[in-house]
N, C-alpha and C positions, 0 to 999 in steps of 0.2 A: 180555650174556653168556649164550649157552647159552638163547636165550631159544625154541629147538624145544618142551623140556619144557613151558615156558608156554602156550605154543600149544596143545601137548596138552588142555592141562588146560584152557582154555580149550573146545574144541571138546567133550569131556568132559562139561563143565558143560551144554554147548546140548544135547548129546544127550540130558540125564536130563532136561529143560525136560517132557517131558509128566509126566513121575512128579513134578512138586514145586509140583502143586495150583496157587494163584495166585500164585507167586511169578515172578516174570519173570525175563528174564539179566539188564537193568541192576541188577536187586536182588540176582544172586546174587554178580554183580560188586560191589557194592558194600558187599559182608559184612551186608546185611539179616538174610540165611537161617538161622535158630538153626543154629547148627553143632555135632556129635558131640563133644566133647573130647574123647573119646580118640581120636580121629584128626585133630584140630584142629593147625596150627601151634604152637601153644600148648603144646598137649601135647609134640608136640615139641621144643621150647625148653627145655622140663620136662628133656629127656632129656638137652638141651644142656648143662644147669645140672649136671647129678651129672656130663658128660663132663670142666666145664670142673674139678670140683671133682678128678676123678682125672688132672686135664691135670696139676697144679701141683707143684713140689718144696716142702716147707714151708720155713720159715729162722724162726730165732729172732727174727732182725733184721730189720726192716720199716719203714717209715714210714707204713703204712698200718691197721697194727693186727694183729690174729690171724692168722696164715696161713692157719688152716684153715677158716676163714668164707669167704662170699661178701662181698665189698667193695659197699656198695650203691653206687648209680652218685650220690645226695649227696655223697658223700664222695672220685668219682673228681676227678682237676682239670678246669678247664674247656676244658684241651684235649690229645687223646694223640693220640699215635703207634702205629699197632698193623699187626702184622706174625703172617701165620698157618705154621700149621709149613707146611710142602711139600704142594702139591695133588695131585702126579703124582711118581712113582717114579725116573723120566728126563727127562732136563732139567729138573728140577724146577721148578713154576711156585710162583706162592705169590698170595696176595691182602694186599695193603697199606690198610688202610684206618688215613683221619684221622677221629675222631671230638671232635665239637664239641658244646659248651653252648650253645643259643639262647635257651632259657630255662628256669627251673626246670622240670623233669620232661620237655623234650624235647630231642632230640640229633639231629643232623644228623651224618651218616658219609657219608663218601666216598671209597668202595671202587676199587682200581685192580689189575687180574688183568694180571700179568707175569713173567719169569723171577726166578728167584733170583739170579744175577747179570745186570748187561746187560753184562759185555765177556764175550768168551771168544778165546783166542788170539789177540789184541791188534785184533780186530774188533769196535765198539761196535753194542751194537743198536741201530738209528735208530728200531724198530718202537715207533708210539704206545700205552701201555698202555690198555686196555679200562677205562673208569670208568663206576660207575653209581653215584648219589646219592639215600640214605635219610632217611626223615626217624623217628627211632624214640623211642617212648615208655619212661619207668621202669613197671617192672611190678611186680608183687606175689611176685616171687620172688628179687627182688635183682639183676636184667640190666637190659634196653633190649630193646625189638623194636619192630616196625612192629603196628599195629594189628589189621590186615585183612590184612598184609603174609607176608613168609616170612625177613626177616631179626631175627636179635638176639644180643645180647653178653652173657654174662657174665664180672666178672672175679674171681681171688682174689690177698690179698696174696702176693709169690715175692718176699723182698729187698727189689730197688730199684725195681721192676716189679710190674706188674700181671700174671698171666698166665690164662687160663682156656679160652672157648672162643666160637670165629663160628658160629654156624647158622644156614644156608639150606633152609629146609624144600620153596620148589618146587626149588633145584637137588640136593636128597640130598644136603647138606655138614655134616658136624659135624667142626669140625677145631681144633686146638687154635689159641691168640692170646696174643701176649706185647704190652702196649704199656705207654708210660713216655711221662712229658713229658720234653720237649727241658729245660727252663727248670730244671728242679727236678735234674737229672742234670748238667748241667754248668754252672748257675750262670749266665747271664746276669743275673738280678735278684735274685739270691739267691746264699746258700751253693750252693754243690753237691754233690751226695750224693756227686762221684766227685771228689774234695778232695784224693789221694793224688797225689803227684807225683814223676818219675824226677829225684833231684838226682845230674846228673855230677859233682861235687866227692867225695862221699860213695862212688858206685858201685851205690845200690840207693835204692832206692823207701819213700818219708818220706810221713809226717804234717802238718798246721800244727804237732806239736810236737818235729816233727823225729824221729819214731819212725819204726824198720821198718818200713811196712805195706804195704796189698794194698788195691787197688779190687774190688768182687764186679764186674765187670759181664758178663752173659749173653752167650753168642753170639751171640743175636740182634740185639741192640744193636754187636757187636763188626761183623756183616757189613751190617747198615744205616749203622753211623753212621761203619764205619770207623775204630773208639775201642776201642783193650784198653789203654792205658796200665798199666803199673802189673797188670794184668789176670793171676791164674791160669786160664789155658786147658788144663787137662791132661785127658787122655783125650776130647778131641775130634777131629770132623771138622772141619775147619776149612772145608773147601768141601761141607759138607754130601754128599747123593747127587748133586751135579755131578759127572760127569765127564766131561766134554765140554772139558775142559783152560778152567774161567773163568779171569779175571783178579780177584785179589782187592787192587784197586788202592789205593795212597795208606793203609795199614793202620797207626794210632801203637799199637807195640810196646813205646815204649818200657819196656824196667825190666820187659816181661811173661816170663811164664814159659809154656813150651808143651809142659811134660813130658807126654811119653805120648800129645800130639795126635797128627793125622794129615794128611797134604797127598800128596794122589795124583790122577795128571790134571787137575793146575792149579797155577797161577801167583802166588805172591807177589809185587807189581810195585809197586814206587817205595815200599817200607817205608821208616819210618823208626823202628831197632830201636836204638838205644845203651842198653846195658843189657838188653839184650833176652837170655832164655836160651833156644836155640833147640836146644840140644845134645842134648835127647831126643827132637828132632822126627823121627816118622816119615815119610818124605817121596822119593816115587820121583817117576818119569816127571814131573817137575817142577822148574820153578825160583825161586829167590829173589833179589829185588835190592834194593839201598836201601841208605841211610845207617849208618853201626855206629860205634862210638867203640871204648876200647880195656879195655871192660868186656860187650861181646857175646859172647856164645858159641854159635858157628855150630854149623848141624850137623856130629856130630861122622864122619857116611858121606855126606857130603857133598864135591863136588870144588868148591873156593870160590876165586876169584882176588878182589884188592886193586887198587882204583885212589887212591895216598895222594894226597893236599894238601889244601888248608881243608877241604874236606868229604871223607871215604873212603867211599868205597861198595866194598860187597861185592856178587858176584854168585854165587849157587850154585846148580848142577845134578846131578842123579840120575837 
């Protein structure tokens, strides 16, 4: 990805080759050369770290300890999910990276540069995302970076999430990162943090002790995993700076409330909303379709047809 800038810098390097006495290019290549800190990668990462720390919302609530600390990468699980804010303005691209425990103090990531959605106007993008593979150390300031390298992580606790910031020092990237383990979020081997569930008998959204409640879960988690159950989504975008009419497909709403959100130049497709409150969804040049039971509440500037029997689907457009 974007690997001209490398090249630069590459060629860069061979050109100062008379100015750097006996030092050769396999050695400048090979991070031999005392290097400047403050203009080092390093340093940079440095800058990473106060980005990642003003990336975060605080929450009282965390599984991971203080919010307003750096989370050491000890104490991250041995394997996440991480998703960065938006690369680009229009069409928005974004960077998906898994990052992995190999073994104490080193982590393997595996970075994958794609759009923010892959359907858009019921067109799937077939294009294969661009992946490149790190191999990055814990450092002395609380992240993960490559050595000699130009990439690193840091995270802080946000809730149920981890959130902070990616920096790539040869691409000019400091951008913000949200990731969460799959396992710990929805419980395959364990409780799960997102434990609240839509009961149709009842008409709203419960506890294991049968209470009111509400799952926190991010919208970044909401447009990756396709998961708001239960979910307060109010005053968002829900398609982000897409607008290029995505498809925000197969979305569980259920029991979620979406007061004050926003859905403009895209597509809610094949929801499955009972209980869903949708009544303060701001939402033009766009449509909604999916499942509803007889405690949803559509929008309410919405023109919405019913198709009944075992299952009812609604479809709405603006």
């Amino acid at each position: 990805m974007h690997t001209g800038r490398k090249q630069t810098l590459l060629i860069a390097l061979m050109s100062l080759l008379g100015g750097c006495g006996t030092y050769s290019l396999p050695e400048l290549l090979m991070g031999l050369l005392p290097v400047d800190s403050a203009a080092s990668p390093a340093s940079s990462h440095r800058t990473g770290a106060e980005l990642a720390r003003g990336a975060h919302e605080a929450s009282d609530d965390t599984p991971w300890g203080a919010p307003t600390e750096v989370v050491p990468p000890n104490a991250w699980p041995d394997f996440l999910s991480c998703v960065t804010d938006p690369l680009e303005a229009f069409e928005p691209t974004v960077l998906r990276v898994d990052l992995g425990r190999e073994r104490p103090g080193v982590w393997s990531a595996n970075t994958t540069y794609g759009p923010l959605f892959r359907s858009h106007d019921g067109a799937w993008d077939d294009a294969v995302p661009v992946g490149e593979t790190h191999t990055l150390f814990e450092d002395d300031v609380g992240g993960i970076g490559e050595v000699y390298g130009s990439v690193a992580v840091w995270l802080l606790a946000d809730g149920v999430v981890l959130r902070g910031a990616f920096s790539d020092f040869f691409e000019g990237v400091d951008v913000g990162l949200t990731c969460w383990n799959d396992d710990m979020l929805f419980g395959w081997t364990q409780d799960p943090l997102f434990s609240v569930h839509y009961d149709a008998n009842v008409g709203h959204c419960v506890d294991a002790l049968g209470n009111e409640a509400r799952n926190g879960v991010p919208i970044e988690i909401v447009r990756e995993r396709a998961f708001a159950e239960c979910a307060d989504i109010h005053d968002t975008d829900l398609n982000g700076a897409d607008f290029g009419m995505p498809d925000l497909n197969g979305w569980n709403l259920a029991g979620a409330s979406l007061a004050g959100s926003r859905l403009h130049f895209a597509n809610l497709r094949s929801v499955f909303m009972p209980g869903a409150d949708l009544s303060a969804l701001d939402f033009g040049y766009a449509e909604i379709d999916g499942f509803v039971d007889e405690n949803t509440r559509l929008p309410a500037d919405g023109s919405c047809t019913f198709t009944n029997g075992y299952a009812k689907m609604a479809v709405c457009r603006r």
